[in-house]
NUKOLDREN-745130 format. One record per residue: chain; residue number from 1; x, y, z of N, C-alpha, C in turn. Coordinates in Angstrom, 1 decimal. Example, Ala and Ser with C-alpha at 12.3 -4.5 7.8 and 13.67 -1.06 7.14 Angstrom:
residues 2
> A | 1 | 13.2 | -5.7 | 7.8 | 12.3 | -4.5 | 7.8 | 13.2 | -3.3 | 7.8
> A | 2 | 12.8 | -2.2 | 7.1 | 13.7 | -1.1 | 7.1 | 12.9 | 0.0 | 7.9
//
This chain:
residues 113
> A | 1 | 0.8 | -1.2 | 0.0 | 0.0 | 0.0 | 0.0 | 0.9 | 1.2 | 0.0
> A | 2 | 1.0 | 1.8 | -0.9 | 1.5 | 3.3 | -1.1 | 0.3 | 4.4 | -0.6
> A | 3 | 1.4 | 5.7 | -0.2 | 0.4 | 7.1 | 0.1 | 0.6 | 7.3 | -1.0
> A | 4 | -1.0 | 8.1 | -1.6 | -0.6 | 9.4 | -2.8 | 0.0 | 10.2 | -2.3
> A | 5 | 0.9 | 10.7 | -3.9 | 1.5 | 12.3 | -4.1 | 0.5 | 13.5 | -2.9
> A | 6 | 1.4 | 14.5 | -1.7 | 0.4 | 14.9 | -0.9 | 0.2 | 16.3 | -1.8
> A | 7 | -1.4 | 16.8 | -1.9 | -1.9 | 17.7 | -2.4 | -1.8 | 18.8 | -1.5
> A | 8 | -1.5 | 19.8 | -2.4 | -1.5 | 21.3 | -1.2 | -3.3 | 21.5 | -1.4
> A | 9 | -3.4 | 22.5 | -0.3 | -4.7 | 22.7 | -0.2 | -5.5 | 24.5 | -0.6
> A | 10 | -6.1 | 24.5 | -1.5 | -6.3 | 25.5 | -2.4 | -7.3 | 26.5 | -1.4
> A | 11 | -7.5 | 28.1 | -0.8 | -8.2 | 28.5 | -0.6 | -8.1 | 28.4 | 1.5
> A | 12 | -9.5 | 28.6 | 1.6 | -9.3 | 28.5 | 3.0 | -8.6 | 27.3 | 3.6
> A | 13 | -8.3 | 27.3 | 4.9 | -7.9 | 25.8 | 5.5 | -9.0 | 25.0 | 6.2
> A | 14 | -9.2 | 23.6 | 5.6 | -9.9 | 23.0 | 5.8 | -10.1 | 22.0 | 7.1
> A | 15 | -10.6 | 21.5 | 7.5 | -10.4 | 20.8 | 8.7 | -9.7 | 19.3 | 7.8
> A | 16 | -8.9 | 18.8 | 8.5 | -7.9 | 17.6 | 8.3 | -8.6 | 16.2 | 7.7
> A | 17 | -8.7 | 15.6 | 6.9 | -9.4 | 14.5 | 6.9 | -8.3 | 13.2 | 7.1
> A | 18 | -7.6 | 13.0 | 8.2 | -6.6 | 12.0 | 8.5 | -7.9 | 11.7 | 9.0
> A | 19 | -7.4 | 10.3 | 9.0 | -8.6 | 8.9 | 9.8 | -7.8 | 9.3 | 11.2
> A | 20 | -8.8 | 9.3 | 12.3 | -8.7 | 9.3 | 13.6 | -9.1 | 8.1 | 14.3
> A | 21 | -7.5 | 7.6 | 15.1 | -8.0 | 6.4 | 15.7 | -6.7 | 6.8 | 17.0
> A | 22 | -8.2 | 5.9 | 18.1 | -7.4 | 6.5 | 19.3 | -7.2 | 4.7 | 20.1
> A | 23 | -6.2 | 4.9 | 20.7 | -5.4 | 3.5 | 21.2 | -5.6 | 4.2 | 22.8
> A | 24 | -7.1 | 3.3 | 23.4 | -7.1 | 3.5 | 25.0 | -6.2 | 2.5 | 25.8
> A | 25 | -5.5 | 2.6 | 26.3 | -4.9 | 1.6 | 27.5 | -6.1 | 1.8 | 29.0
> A | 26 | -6.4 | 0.4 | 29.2 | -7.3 | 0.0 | 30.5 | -6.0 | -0.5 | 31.4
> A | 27 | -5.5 | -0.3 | 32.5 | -4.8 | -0.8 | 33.0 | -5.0 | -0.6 | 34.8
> A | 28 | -4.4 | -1.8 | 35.2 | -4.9 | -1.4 | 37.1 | -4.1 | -0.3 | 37.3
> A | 29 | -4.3 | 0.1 | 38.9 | -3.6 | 1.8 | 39.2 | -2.4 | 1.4 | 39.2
> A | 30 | -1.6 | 0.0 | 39.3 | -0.4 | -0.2 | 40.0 | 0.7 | -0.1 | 38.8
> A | 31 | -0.3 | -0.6 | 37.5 | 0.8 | -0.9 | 36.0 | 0.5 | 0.5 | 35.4
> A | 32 | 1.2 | 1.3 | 34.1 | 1.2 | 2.4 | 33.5 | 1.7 | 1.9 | 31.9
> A | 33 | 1.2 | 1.8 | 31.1 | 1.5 | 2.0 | 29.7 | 2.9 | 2.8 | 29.7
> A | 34 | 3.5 | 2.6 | 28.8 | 5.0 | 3.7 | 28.3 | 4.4 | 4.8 | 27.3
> A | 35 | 5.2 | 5.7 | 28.1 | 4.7 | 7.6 | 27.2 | 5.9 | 7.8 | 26.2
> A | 36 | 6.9 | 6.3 | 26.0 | 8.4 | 7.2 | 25.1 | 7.7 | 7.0 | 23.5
> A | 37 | 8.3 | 8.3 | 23.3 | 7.7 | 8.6 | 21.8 | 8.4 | 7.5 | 21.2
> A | 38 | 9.3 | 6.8 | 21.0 | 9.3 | 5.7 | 20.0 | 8.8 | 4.6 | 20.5
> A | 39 | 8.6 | 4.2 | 21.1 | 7.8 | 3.4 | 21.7 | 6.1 | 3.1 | 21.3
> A | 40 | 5.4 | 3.9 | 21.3 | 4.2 | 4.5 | 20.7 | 4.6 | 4.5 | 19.5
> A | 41 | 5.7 | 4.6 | 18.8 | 5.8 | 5.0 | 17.3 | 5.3 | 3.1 | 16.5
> A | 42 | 6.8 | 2.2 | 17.4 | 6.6 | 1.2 | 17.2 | 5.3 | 0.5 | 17.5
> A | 43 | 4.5 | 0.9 | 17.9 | 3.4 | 0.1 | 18.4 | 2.2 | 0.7 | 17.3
> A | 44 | 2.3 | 1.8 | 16.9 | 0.9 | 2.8 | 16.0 | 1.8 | 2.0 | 14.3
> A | 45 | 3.1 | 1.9 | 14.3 | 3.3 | 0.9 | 12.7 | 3.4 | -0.5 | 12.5
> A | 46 | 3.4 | -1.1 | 13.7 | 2.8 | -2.3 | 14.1 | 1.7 | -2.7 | 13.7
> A | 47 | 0.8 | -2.0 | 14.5 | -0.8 | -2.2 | 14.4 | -1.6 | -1.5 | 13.1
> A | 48 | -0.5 | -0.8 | 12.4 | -0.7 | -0.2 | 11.0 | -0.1 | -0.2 | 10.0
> A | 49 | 0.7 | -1.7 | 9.6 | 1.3 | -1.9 | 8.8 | 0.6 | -1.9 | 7.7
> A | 50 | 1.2 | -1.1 | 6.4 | 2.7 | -0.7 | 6.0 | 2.7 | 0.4 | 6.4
> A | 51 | 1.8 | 1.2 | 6.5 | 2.1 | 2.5 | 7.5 | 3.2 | 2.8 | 8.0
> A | 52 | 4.0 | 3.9 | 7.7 | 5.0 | 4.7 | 8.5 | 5.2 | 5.8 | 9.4
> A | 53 | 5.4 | 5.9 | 10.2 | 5.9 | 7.0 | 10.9 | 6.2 | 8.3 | 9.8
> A | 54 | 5.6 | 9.6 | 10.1 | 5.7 | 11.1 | 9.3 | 5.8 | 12.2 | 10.7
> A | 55 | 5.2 | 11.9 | 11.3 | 5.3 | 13.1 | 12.4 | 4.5 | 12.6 | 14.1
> A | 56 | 4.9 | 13.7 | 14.7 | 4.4 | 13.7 | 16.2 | 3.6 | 14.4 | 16.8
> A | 57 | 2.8 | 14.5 | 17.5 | 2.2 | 15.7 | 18.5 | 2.3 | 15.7 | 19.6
> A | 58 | 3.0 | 16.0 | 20.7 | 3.3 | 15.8 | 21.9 | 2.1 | 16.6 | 23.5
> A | 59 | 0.8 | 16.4 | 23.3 | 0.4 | 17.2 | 24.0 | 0.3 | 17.9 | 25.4
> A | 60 | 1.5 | 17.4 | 26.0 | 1.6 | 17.5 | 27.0 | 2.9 | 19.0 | 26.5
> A | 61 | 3.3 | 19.0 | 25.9 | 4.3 | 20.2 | 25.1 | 4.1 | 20.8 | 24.2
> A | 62 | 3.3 | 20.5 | 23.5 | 4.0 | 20.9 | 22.2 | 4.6 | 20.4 | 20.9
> A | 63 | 5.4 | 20.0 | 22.0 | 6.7 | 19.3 | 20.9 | 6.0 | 18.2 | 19.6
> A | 64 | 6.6 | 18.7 | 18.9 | 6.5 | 17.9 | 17.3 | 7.7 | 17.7 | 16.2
> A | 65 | 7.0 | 16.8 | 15.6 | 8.3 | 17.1 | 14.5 | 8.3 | 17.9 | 13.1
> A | 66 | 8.8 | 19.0 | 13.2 | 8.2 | 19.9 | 12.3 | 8.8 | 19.9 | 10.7
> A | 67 | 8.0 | 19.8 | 9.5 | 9.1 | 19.6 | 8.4 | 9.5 | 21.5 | 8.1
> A | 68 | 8.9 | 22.4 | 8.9 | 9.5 | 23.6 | 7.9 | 10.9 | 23.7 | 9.0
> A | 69 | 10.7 | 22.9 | 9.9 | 12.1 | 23.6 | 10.9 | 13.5 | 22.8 | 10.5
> A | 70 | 12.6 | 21.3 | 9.9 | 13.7 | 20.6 | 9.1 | 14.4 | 21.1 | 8.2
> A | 71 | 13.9 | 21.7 | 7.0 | 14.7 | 22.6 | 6.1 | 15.0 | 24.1 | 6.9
> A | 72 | 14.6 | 24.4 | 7.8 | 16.2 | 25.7 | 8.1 | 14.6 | 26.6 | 8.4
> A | 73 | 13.8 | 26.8 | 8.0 | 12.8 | 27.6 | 8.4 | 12.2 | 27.8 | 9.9
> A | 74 | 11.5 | 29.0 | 10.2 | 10.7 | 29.1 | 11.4 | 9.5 | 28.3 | 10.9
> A | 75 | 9.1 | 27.5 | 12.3 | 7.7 | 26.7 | 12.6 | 6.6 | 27.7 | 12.4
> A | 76 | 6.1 | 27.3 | 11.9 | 4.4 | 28.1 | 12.1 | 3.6 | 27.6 | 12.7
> A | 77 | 3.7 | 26.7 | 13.3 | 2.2 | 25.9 | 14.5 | 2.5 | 26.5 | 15.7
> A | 78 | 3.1 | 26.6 | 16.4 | 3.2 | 27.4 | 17.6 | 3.1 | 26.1 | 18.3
> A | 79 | 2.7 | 25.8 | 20.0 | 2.6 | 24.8 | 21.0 | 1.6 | 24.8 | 21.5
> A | 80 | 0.2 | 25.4 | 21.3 | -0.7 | 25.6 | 21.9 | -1.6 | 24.8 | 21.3
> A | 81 | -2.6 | 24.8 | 22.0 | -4.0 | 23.4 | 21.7 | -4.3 | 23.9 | 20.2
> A | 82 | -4.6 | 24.9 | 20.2 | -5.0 | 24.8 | 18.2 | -4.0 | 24.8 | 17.5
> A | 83 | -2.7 | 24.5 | 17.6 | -1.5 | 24.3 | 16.7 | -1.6 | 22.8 | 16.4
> A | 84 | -2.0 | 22.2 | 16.9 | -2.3 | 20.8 | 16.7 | -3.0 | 20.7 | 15.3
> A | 85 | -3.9 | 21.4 | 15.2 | -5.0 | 21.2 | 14.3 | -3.7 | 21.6 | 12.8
> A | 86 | -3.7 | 22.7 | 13.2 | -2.4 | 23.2 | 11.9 | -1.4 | 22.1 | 11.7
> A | 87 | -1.1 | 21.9 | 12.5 | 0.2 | 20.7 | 12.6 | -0.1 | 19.6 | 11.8
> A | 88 | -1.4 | 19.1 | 11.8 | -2.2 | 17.9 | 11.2 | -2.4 | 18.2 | 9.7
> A | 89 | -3.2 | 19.4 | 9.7 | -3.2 | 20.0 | 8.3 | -1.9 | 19.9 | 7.1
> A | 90 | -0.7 | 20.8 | 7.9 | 0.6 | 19.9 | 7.6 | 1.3 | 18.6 | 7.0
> A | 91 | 0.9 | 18.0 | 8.2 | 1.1 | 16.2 | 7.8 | 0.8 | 16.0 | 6.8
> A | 92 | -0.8 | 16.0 | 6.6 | -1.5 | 15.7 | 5.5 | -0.7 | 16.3 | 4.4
> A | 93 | -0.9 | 17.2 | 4.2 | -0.7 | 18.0 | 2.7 | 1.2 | 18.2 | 2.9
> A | 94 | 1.7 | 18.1 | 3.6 | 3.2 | 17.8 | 3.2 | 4.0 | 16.5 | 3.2
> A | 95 | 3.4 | 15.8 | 3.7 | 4.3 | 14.5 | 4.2 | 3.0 | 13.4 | 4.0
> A | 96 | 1.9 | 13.5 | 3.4 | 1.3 | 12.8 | 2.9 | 0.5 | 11.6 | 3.8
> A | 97 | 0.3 | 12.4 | 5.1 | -0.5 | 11.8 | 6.1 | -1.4 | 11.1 | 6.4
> A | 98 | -2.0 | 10.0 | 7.0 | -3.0 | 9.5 | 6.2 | -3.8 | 9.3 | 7.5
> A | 99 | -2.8 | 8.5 | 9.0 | -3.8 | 8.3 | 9.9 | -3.1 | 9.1 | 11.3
> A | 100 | -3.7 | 9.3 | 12.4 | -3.8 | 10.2 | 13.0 | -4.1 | 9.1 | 14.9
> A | 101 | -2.8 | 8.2 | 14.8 | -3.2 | 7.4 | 16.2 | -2.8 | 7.8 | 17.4
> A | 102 | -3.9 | 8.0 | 18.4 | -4.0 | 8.9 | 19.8 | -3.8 | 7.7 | 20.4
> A | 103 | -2.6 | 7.8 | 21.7 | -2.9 | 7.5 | 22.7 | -2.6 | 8.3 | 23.7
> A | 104 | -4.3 | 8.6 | 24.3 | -4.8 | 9.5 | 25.8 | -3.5 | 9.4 | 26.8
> A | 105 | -3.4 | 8.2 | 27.4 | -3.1 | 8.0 | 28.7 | -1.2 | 8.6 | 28.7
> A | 106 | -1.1 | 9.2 | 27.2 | 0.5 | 9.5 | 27.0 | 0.6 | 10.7 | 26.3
> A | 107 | -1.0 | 11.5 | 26.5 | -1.5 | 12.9 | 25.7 | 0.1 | 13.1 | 24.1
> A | 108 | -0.2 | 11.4 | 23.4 | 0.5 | 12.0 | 22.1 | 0.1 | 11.3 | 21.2
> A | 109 | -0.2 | 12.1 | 20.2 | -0.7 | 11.7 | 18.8 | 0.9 | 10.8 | 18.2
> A | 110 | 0.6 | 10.1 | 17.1 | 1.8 | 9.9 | 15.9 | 0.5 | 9.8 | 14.6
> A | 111 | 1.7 | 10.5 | 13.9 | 1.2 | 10.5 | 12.5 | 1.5 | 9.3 | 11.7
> A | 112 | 1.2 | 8.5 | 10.7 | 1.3 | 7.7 | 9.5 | 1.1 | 8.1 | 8.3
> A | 113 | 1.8 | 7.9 | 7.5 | 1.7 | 7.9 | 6.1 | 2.2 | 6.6 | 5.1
//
């Protein structure tokens, strides 16, 4: 399974159409799921094979991995709850994003493409 060629987005900015799927962990109070970002990376291309890893959302920060800061540029999403949305928008239309897997209990998204 290949991604298509990712399409820029013509006009206003649209809400994101990545598939949203969210990975709950039920666990007793005594055990805790792992919050390391690769960790979660390995587990969301696992369960989404051939799916790849394209990006991160870190909501407990911010932190992501950004492609305009990769080529030498300033970020434009900022770290705040609606930069997410922008961030995703991104994915999609630059790095050819396709799904969007949440796990809550580690407040972080990973991207696929």
């Amino acid at each position: 399974m290949t991604s298509p060629s990712p399409k820029p987005r013509v006009g206003a900015r649209l809400p994101t159409l990545l598939a949203q799927i969210k990975v709950q962990l039920e666990t007793p109070p005594e055990y805790r799921g792992t919050e390391i970002i690769g960790d979660l990376r390995g587990i969301a291309e696992t369960l989404f094979y051939p799916f790849k890893f394209v990006g991160f959302w870190d909501g407990q920060t911010g932190n992501h991995l950004c492609p305009m800061k990769e080529t030498g540029k300033d970020c434009t999403h900022g770290t705040d709850a609606g930069a997410k949305s922008s961030y995703a928008i991104t994915i999609e239309d630059e790095l050819a994003g396709e799904l969007a897997v949440e796990f809550p209990h580690a407040d972080l998204t990973v991207y696929l493409g």
